[in-house]
C-alpha positions in Angstrom: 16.6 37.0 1.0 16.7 34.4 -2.3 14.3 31.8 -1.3 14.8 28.1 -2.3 13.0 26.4 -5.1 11.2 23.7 -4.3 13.7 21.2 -6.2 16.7 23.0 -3.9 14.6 21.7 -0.4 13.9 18.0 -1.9 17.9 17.8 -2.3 19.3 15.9 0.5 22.9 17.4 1.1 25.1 14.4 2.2 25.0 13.6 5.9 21.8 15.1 6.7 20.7 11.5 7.4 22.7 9.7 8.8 22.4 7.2 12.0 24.7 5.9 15.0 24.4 3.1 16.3 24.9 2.2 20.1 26.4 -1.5 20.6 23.8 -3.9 21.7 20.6 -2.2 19.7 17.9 -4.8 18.3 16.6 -4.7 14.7 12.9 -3.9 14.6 10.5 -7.3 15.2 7.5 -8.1 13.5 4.5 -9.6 14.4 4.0 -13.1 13.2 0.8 -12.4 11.1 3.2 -10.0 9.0 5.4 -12.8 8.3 4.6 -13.7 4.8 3.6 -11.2 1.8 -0.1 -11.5 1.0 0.3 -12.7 -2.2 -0.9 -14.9 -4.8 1.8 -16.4 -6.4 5.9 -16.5 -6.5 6.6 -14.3 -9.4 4.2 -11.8 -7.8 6.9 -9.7 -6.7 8.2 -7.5 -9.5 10.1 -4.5 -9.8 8.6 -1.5 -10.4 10.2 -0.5 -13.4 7.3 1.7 -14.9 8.1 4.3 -11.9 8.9 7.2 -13.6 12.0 9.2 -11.8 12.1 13.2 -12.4 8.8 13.3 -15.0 8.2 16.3 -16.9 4.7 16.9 -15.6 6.0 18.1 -12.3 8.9 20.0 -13.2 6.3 23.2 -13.6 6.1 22.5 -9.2 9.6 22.4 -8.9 10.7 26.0 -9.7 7.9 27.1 -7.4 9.5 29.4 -4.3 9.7 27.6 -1.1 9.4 29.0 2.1 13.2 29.5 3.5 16.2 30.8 2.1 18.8 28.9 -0.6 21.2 27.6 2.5 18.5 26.5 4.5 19.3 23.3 6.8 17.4 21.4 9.5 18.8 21.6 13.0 19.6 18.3 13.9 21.9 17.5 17.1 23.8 14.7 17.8 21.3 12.5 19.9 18.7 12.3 17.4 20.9 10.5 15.4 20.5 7.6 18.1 19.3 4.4 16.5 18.2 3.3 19.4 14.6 2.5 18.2 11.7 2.9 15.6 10.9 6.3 17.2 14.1 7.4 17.1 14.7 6.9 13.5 11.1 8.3 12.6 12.0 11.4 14.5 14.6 11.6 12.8 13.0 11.0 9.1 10.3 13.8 10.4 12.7 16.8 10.9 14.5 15.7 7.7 13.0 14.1 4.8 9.5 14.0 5.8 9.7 17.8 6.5 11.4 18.5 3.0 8.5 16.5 1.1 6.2 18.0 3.3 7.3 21.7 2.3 7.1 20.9 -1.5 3.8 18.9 -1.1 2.0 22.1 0.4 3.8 24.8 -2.0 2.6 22.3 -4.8 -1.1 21.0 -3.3 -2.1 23.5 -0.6 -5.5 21.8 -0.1 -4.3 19.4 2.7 -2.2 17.1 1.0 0.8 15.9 3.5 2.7 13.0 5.7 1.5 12.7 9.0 2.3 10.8 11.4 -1.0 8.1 12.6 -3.9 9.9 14.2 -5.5 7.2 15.4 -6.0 3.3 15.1 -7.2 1.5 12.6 -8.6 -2.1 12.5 -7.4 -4.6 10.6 -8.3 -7.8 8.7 -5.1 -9.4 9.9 -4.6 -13.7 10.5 -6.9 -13.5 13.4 -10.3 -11.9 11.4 -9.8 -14.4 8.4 -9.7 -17.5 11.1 -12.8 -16.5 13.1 -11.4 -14.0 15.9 -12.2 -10.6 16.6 -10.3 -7.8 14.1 -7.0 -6.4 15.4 -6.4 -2.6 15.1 -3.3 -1.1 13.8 -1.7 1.9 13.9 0.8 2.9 11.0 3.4 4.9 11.2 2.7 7.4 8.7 -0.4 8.2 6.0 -0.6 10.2 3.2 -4.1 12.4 3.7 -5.3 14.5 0.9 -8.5 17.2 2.0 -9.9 18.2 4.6 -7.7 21.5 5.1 -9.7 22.9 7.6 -8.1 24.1 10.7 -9.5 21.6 12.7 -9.7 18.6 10.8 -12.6 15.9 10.7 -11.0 12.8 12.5 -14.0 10.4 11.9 -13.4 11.0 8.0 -9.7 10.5 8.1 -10.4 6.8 6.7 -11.6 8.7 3.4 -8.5 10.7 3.2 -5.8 7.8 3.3 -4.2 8.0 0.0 -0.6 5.9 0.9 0.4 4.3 3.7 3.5 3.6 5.5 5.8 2.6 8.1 9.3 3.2 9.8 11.3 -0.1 10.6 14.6 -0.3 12.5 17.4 -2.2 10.5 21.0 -3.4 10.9 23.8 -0.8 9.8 25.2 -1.0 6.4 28.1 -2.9 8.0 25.6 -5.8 9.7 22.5 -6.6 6.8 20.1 -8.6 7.7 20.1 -11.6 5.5 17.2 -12.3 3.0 16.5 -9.2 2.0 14.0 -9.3 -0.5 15.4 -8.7 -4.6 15.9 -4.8 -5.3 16.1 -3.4 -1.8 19.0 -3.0 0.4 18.2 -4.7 3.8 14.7 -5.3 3.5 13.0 -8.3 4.7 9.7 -9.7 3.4 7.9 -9.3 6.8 8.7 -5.5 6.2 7.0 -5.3 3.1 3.8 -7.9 4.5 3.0 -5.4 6.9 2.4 -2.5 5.1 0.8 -4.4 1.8 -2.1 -5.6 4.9 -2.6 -2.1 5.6 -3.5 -1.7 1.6 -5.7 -4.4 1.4 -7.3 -3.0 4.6 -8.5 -0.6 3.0 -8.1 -1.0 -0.6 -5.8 1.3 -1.1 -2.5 0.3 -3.5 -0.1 2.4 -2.3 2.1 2.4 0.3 6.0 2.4 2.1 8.6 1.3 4.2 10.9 3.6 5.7 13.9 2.0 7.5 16.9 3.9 8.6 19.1 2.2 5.2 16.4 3.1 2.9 12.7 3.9 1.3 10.3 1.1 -0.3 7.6 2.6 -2.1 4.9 0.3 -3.8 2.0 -0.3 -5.5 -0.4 -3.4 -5.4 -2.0 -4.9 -8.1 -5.1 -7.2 -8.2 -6.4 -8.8 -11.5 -9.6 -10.4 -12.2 -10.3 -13.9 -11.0 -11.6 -15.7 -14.6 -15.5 -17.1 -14.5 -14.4 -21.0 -13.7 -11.4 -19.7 -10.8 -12.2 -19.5 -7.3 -10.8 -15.8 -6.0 -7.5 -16.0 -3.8 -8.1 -15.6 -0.6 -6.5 -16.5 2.6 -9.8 -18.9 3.5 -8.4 -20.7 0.9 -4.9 -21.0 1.1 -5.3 -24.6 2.0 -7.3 -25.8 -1.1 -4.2 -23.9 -2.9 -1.6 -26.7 -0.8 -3.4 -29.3 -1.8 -3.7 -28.3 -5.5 0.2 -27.5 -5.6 0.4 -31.0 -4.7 -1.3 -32.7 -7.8 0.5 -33.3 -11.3 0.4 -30.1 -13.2 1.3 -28.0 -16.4 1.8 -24.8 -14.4 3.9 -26.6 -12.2 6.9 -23.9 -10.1 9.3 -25.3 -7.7 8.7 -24.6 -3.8 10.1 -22.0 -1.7 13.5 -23.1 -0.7 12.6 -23.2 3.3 9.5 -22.7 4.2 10.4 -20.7 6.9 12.7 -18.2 5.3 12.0 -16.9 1.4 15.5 -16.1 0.0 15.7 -13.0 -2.7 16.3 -16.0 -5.1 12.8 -17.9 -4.4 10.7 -14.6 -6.5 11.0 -15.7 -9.7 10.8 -13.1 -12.4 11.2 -10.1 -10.2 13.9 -9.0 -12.6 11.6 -8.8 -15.7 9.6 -5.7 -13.8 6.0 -4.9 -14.5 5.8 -4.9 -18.5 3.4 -7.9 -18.7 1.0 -6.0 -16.6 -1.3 -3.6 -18.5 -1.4 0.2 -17.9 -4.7 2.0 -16.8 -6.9 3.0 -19.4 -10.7 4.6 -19.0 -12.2 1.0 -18.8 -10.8 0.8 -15.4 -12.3 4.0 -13.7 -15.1 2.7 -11.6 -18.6 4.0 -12.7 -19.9 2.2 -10.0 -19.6 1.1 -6.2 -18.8 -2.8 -7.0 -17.0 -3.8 -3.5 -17.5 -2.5 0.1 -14.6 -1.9 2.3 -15.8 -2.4 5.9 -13.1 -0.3 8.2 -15.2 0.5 11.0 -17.1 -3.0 11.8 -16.5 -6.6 10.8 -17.0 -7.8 8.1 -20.9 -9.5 7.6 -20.7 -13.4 7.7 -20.9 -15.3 4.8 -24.3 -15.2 4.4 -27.4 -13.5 6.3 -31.0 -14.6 6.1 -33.2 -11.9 6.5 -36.3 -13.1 8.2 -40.3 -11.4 7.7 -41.4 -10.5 11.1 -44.5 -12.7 10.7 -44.5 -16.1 8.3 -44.8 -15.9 5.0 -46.9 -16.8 2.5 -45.3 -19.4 1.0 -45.8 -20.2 -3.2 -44.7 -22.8 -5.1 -44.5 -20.4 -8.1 -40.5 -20.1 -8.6 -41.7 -16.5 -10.1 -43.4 -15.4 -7.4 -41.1 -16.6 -4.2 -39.1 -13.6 -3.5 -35.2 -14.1 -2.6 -34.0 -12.9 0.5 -30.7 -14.4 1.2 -27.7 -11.9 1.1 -24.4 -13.6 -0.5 -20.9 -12.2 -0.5 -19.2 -14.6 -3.2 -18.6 -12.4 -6.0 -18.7 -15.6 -8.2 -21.6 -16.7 -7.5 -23.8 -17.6 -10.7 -26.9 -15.9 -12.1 -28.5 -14.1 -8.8 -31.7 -12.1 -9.4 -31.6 -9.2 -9.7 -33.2 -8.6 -6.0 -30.1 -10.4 -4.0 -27.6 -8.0 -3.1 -24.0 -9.2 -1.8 -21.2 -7.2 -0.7 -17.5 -8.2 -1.6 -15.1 -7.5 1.6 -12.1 -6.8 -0.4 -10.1 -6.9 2.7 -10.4 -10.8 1.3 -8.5 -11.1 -1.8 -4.7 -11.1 -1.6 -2.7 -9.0 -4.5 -1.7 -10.7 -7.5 1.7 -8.2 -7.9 3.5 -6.3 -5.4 5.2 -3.4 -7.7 8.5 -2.6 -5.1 10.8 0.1 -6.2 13.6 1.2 -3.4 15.8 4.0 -3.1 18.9 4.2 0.0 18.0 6.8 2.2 21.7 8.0 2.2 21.3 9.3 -1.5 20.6 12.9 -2.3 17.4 12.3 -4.3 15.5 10.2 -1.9 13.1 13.0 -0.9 12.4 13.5 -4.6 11.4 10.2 -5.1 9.0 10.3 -2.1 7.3 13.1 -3.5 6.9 11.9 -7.2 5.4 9.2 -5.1 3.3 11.2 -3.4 2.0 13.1 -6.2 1.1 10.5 -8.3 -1.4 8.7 -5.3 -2.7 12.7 -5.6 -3.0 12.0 -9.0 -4.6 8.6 -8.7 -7.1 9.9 -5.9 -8.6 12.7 -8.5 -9.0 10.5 -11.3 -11.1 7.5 -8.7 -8.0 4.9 -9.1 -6.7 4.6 -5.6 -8.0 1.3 -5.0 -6.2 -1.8 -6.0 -7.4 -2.8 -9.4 -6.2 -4.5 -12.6 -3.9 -2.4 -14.2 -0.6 -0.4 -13.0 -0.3 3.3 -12.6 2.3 5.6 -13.8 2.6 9.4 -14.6 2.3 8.8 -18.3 -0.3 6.8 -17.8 -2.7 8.9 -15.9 -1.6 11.7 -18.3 -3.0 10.1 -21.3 -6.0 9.5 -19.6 -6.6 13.0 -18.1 -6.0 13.9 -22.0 -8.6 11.4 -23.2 -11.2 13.1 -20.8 -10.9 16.1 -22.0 
């Protein structure tokens, strides 16, 4: 029997997903420390218009043989098409388009690259961490691992395989959108988005989705570098950020217009995409460990003193007195070379949320997720998952796999 390429299984025939919708069913909700996009600035949000649809370097993967025949179809009956919840509409997503991006992942990248559903929970820096209270955990609804193919899998190293996050989201049908969506998607809202982004900066990773029964929201998260003189962005210091919006200035941009609700209108520039940010190049592949990511413990507090178990000698020689206090401000000036400080990344908010969406009712939707997929794959290998300075693309990472060689 003729066996389907891999481009044949990430074609979506029409009506494979599709949802009903009982009368009375409630819209996902969102807890409130998702509310608002962890973000620095208003025209942060941009579309992500270097996302490269169909590129040539994985065309090669997609006249590989899959495992069932040209006419295959998932066997879907009618009360999975429920819409009755989240899990209903990820179940859903997991027999069909998760399944189909799961097939071509493996004929592509058998080493244990696939979409799984959460394993366990993670914690989280959340509102309550940055304000003094113990960390929240979280539990996504899907990752992206890459490794560890063994047949039992190590689930103490899973935080070392997360390569994309993501989460499913229960929306209004096309006939009832929820109103505010945010620019570029069909139906969905910022709180959405905010969830998913935390998850990222949990674990400074700078991809990620959302997966709602309308459509797919892939992005990626950018972070520049704070200048010398700038304090970094973080949510400790949203406050100072008010009260500076409030003085006379040259950079001056209009308010939100409700402070309670961001309309698609209130992200300015979203429409002129990601062209003023710079692609990778090779002076942005870490050479060395420069941030920890604490995802098993709380972060340290702001500074420790390490104390000698008996006093000290003290010396009034400057050159002699040794320097034993720990800081974790990156930008703090001219520390010997004997203080060590860790930056919890988990701190600094993202600079540009890249968002690209595709509805889930088109035929290519699965080949989008996997492009997306692939090029995390691609970002792992090279050491540029984590959320740096520059945007990734396929062409990108291409010339700079060709400059390495």
């Amino acid at each position: 029997m003729k066996k389907a390429t891999i481009r044949q299984i990430l074609r979506i025939p029409h009506g494979e997903i599709g949802f009903n919708y009982p009368e009375g069913f409630k819209t996902s909700t969102t807890d409130k420390k998702y509310e608002r996009l962890r973000i620095e600035q208003r025209r942060g949000l941009r579309r992500w218009t270097c996302f490269e649809e169909n590129p040539d370097c994985l065309l090669s993967y997609l006249r590989q043989p899959s495992p069932y025949p040209v006419h295959w179809r998932p066997q879907i009956v009618s009360w999975q098409r429920l819409a009755t919840s989240e899990r209903m509409v990820q179940d859903l997503y997991a027999s069909t388009l998760i399944h189909r991006v799961n097939v071509a992942l493996h004929a592509t990248i058998p080493s244990g690259l696939a979409i799984i559903g959460t394993p366990k929970h993670f914690p989280s820096l959340g509102t309550e961490a940055s304000k003094g209270g113990r960390n929240p955990s979280v539990a996504p609804d899907w990752v992206v691992v890459y490794g560890d193919p063994d047949d039992v899998p190590v689930l103490e190293i899973i935080d070392t395989k997360v390569i994309v996050w993501g989460d499913t989201k229960l929306r209004k049908d096309p006939c009832g959108r929820f109103r505010d969506p945010l620019p570029g998607t069909t139906d969905c809202p910022e709180s959405h988005l905010a969830q998913v982004v935390q998850y990222c900066l949990d674990s400074n990773v700078r991809f990620g989705f959302v997966l709602t029964n309308n459509e797919l929201v892939v992005f990626q998260l950018v972070r520049t570098i704070s200048e010398p003189e700038e304090r970094p962005h973080t949510r400790s210091s949203q406050l100072d950020m008010l009260i500076l919006q409030m003085l006379p200035s040259d950079r001056y941009e209009p308010e939100f217009s409700s402070p309670m609700r961001r309309g698609a209108a209130d992200w300015l520039d979203f429409e002129d995409g990601d062209e003023a940010i710079p692609f990778v190049s090779n002076e942005d592949i870490p050479q060395e460990e420069k941030a920890v990511v604490y995802l098993d413990s709380s972060p340290p507090l702001p500074a420790t003193l390490n104390l000698p178990s008996s006093p000290p000698q003290l010396s009034l020689d400057p050159e002699e007195t040794p320097r034993r206090i720990r800081f974790r401000c990156p930008m703090t000036p001219e520390l010997s070379s004997e203080t060590s400080y860790h930056t919890d990344v988990r701190e600094e908010d993202a600079t540009y949320v890249l968002i690209k969406s595709c509805p889930a009712e088109k035929e290519t939707v699965a080949r989008r997720l996997f492009e997306f997929c692939m090029l995390a794959k691609w970002a792992k290998d090279l050491n540029l998952l984590s959320i740096g300075p520059s945007k990734l693309s396929f062409s990108a990472l291409e010339n700079l796999s060709s400059q390495s060689e």
